[in-house]
N, CA, C and O atoms as CSV, one atom per row, in Angstrom:
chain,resi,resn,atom,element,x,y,z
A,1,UNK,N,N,0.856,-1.183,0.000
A,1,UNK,CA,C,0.000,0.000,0.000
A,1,UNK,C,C,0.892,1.232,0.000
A,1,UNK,O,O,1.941,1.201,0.644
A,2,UNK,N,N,0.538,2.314,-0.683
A,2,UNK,CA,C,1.505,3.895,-1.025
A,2,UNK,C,C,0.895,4.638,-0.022
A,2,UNK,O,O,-0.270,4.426,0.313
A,3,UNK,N,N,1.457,5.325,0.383
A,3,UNK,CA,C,1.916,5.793,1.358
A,3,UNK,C,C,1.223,7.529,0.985
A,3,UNK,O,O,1.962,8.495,0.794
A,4,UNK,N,N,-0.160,7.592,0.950
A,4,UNK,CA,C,-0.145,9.312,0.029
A,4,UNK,C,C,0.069,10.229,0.637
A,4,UNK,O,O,0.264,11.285,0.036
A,5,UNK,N,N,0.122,10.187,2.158
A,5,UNK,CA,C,-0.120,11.222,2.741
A,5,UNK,C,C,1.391,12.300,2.313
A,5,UNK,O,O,1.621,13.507,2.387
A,6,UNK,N,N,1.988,11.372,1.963
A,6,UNK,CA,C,3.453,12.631,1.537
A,6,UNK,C,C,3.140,13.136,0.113
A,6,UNK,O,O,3.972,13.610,-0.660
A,7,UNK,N,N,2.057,12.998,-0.081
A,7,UNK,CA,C,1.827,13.662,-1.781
A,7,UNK,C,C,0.974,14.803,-1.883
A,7,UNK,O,O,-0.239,14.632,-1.761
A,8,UNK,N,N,1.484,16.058,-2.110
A,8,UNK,CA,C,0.683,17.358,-1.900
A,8,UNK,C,C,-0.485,17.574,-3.034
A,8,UNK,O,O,-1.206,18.565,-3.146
A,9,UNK,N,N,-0.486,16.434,-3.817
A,9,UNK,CA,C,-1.503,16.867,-4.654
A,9,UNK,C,C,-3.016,15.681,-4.375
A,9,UNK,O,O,-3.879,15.392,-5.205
A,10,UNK,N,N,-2.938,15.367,-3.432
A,10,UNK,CA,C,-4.141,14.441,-2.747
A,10,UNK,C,C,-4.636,14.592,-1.485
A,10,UNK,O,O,-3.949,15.344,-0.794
A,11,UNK,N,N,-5.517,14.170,-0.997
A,11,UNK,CA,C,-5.773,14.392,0.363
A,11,UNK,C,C,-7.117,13.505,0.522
A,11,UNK,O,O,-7.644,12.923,-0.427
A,12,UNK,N,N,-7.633,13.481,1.942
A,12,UNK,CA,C,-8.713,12.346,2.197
A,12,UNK,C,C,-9.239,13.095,3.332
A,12,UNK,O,O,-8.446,13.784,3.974
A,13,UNK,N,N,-10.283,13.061,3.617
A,13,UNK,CA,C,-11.327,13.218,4.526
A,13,UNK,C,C,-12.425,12.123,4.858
A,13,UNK,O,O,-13.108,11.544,4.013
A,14,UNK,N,N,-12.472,11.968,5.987
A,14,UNK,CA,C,-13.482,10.256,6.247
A,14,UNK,C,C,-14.774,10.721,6.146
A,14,UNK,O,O,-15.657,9.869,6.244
A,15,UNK,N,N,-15.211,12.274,5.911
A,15,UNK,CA,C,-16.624,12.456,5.891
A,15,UNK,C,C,-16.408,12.650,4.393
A,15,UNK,O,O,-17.546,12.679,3.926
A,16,UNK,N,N,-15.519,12.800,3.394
A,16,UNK,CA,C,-16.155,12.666,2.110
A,16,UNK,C,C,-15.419,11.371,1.091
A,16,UNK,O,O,-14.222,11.081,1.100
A,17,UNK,N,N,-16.192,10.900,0.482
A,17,UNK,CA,C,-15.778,9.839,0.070
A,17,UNK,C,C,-15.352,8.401,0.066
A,17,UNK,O,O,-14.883,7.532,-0.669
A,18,UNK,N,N,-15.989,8.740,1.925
A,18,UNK,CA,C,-15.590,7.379,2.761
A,18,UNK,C,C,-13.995,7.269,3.093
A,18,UNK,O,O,-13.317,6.310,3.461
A,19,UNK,N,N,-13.713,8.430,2.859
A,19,UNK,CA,C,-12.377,8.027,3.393
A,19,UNK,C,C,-10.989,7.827,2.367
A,19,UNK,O,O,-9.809,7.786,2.715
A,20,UNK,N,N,-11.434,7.744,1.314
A,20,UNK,CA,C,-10.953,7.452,-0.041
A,20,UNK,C,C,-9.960,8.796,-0.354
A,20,UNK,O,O,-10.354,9.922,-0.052
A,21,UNK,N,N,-8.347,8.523,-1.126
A,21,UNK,CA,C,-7.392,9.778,-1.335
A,21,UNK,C,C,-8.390,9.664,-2.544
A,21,UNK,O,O,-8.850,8.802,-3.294
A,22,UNK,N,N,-8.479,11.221,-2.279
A,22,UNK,CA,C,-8.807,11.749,-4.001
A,22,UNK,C,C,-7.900,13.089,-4.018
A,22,UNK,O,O,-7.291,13.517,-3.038
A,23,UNK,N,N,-7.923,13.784,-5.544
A,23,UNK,CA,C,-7.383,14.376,-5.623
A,23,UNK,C,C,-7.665,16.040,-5.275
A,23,UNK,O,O,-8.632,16.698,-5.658
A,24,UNK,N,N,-6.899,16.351,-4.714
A,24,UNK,CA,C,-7.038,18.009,-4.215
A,24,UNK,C,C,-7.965,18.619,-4.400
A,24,UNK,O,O,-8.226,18.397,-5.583
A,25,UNK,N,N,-8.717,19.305,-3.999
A,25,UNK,CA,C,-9.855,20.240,-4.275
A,25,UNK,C,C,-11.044,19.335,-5.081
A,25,UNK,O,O,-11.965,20.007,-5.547
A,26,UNK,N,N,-11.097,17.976,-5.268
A,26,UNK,CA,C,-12.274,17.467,-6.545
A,26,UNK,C,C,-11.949,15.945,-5.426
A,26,UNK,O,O,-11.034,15.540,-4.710
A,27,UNK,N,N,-13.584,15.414,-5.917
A,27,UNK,CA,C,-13.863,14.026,-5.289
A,27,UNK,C,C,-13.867,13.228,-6.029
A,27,UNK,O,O,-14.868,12.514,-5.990
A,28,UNK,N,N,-12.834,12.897,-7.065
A,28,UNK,CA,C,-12.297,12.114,-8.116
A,28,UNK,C,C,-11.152,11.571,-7.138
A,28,UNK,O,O,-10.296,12.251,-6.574
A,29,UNK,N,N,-11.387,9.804,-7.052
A,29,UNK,CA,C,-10.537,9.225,-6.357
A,29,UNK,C,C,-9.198,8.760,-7.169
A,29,UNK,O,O,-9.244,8.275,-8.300
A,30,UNK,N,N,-8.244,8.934,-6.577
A,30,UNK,CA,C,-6.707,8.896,-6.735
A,30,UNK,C,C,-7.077,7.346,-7.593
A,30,UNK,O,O,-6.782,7.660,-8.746
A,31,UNK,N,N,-7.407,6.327,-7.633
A,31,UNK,CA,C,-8.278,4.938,-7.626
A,31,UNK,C,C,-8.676,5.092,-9.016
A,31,UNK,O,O,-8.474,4.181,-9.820
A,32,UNK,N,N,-9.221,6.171,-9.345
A,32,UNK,CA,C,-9.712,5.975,-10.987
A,32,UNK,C,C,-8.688,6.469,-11.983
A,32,UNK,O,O,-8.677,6.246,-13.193
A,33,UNK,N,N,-7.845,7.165,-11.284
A,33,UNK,CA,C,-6.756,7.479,-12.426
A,33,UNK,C,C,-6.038,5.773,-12.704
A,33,UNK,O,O,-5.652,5.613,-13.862
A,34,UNK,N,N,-5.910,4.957,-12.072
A,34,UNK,CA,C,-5.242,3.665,-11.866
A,34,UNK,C,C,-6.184,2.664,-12.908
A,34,UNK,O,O,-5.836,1.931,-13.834
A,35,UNK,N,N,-7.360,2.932,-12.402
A,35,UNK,CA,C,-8.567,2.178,-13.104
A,35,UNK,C,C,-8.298,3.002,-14.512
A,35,UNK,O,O,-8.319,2.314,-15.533
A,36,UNK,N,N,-8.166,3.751,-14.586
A,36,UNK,CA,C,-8.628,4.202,-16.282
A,36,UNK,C,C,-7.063,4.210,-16.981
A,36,UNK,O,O,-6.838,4.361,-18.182
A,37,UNK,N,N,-6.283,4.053,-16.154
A,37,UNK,CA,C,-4.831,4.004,-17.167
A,37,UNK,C,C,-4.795,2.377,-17.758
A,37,UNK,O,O,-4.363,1.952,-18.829
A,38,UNK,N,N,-5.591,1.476,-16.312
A,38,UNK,CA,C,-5.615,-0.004,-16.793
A,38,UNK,C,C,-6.226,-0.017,-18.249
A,38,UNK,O,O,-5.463,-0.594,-19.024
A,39,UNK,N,N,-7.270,0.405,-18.791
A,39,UNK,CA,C,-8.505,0.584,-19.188
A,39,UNK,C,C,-7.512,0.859,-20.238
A,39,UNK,O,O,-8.008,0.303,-21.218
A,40,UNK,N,N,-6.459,1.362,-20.592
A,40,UNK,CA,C,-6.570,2.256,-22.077
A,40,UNK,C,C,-6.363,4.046,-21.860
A,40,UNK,O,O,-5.744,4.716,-22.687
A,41,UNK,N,N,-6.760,4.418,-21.079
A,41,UNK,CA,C,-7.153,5.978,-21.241
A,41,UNK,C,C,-5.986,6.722,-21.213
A,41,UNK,O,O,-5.099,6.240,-20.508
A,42,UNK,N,N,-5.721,7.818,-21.811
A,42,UNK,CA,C,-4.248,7.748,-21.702
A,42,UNK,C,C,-4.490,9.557,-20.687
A,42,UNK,O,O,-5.329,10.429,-20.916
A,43,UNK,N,N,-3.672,9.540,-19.885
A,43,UNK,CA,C,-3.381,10.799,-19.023
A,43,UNK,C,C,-4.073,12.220,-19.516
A,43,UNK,O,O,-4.576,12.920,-18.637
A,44,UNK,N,N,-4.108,12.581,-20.613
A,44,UNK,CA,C,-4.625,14.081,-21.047
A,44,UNK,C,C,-6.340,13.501,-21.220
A,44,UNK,O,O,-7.272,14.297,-21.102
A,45,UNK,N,N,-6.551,12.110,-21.493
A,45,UNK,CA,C,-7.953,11.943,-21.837
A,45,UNK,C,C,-8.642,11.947,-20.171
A,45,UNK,O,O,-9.745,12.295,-19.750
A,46,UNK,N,N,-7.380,11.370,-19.476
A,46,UNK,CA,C,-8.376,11.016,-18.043
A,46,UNK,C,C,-8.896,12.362,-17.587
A,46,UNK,O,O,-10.060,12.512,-17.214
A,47,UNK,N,N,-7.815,13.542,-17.635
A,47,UNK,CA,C,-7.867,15.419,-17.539
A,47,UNK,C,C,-9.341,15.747,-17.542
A,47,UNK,O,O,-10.068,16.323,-16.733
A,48,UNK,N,N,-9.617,14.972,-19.180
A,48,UNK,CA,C,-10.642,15.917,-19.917
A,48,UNK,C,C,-11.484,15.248,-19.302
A,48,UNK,O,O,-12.439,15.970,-19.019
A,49,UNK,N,N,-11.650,13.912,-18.843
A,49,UNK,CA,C,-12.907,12.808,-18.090
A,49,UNK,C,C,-13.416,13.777,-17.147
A,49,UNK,O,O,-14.462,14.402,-17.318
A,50,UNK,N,N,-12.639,13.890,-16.130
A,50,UNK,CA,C,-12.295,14.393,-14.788
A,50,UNK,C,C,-12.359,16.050,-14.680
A,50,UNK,O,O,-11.480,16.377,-13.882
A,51,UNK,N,N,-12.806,16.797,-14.996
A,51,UNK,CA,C,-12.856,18.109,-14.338
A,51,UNK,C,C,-12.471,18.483,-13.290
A,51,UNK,O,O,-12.911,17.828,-12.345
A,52,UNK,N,N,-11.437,19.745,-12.907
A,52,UNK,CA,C,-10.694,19.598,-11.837
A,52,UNK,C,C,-9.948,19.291,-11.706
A,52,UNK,O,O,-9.254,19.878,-10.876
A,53,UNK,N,N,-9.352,18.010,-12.445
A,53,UNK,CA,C,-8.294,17.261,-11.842
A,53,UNK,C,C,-7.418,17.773,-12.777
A,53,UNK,O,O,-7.894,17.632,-13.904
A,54,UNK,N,N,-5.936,18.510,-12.784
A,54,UNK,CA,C,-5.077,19.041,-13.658
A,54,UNK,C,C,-3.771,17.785,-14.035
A,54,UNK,O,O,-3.450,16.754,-13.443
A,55,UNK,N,N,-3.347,18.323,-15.053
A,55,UNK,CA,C,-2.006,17.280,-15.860
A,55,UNK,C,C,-1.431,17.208,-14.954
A,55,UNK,O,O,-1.047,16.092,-14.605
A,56,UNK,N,N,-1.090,18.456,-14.106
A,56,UNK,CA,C,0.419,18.622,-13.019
A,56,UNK,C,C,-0.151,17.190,-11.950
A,56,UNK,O,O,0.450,16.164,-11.632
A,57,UNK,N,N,-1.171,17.546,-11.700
A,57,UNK,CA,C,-1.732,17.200,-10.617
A,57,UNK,C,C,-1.503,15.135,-10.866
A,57,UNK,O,O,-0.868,14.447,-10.066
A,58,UNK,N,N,-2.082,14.673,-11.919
A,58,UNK,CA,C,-1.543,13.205,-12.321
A,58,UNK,C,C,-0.426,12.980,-12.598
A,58,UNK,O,O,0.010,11.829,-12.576
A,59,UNK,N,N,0.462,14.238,-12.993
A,59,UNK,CA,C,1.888,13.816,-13.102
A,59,UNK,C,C,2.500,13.658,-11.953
A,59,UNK,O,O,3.471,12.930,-11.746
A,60,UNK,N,N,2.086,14.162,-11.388
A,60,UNK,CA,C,2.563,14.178,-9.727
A,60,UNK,C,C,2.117,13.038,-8.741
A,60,UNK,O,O,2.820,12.753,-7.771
A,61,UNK,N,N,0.985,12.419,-8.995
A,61,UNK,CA,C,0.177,11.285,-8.426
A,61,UNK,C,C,1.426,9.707,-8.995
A,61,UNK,O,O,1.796,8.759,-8.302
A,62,UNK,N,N,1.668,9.942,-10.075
A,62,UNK,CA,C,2.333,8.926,-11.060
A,62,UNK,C,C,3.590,8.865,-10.311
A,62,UNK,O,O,4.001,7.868,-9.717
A,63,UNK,N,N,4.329,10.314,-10.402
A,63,UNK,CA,C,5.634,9.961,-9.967
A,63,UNK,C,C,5.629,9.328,-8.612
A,63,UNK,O,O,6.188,8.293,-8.249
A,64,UNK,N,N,4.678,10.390,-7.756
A,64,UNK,CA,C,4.872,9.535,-6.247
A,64,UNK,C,C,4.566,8.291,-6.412
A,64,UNK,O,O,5.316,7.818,-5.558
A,65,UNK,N,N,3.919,7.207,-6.959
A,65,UNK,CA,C,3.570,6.268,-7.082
A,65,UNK,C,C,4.517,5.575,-7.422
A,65,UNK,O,O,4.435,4.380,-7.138
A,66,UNK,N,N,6.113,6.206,-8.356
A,66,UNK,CA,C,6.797,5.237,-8.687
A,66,UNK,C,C,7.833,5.287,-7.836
A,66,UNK,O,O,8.328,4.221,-7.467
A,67,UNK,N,N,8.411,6.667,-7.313
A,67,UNK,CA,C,9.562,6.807,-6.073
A,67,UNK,C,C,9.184,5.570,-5.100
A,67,UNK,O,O,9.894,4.639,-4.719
A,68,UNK,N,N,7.651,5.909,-4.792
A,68,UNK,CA,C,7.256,5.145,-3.433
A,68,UNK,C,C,7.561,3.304,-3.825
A,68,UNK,O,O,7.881,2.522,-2.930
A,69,UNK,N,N,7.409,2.923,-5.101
A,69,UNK,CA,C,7.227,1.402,-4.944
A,69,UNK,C,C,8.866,1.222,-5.990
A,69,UNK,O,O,9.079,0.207,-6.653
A,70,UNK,N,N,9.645,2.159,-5.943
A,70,UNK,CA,C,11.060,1.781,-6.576
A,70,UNK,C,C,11.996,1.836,-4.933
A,70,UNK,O,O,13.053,1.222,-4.785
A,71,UNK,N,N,11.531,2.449,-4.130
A,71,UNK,CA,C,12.199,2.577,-2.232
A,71,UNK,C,C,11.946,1.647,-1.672
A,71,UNK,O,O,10.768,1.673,-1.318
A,72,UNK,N,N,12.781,0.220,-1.193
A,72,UNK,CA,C,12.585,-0.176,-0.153
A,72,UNK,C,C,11.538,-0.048,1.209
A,72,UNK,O,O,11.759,0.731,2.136
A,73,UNK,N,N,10.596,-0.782,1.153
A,73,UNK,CA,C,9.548,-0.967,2.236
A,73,UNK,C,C,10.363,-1.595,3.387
A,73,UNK,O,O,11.276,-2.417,3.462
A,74,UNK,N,N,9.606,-0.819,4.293
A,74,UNK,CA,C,10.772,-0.897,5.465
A,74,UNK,C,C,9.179,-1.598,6.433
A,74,UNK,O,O,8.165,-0.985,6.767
A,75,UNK,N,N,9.449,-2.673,6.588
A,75,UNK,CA,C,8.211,-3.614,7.811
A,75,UNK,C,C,8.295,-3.786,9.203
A,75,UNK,O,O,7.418,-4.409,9.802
């Protein structure tokens, strides 16, 4: 499991969304960018899906996603 809380472009609240990281300011879960890259969709299409949610903002979701699972998990 990634670790988001070190990622400034996400955040979670347990009264919205159940609790779920979504991305900054919009209740588009961090979860569907993952789901829709599986899918085919390619990054500028997920943008245009998603309202709110900016390029910087998934480029930034991506990288933390790869620092975090290329670093040693420490148990």
């Amino acid at each position: 499991m990634l670790d988001w809380s070190t990622c400034s472009v996400v955040e979670r609240d347990p009264q919205r969304m159940s609790g779920a990281w979504v991305f900054r300011g919009t209740r588009v879960p961090v979860s569907a960018l993952f789901e829709n890259l599986e899918d085919g969709i390619e990054i500028t299409e997920f943008v245009d899906l998603f309202p709110g949610v900016t390029l910087k903002q998934v480029r930034m979701v991506l990288d933390h996603a790869a620092k975090s699972l290329a670093s040693p998990q420490v148990v």
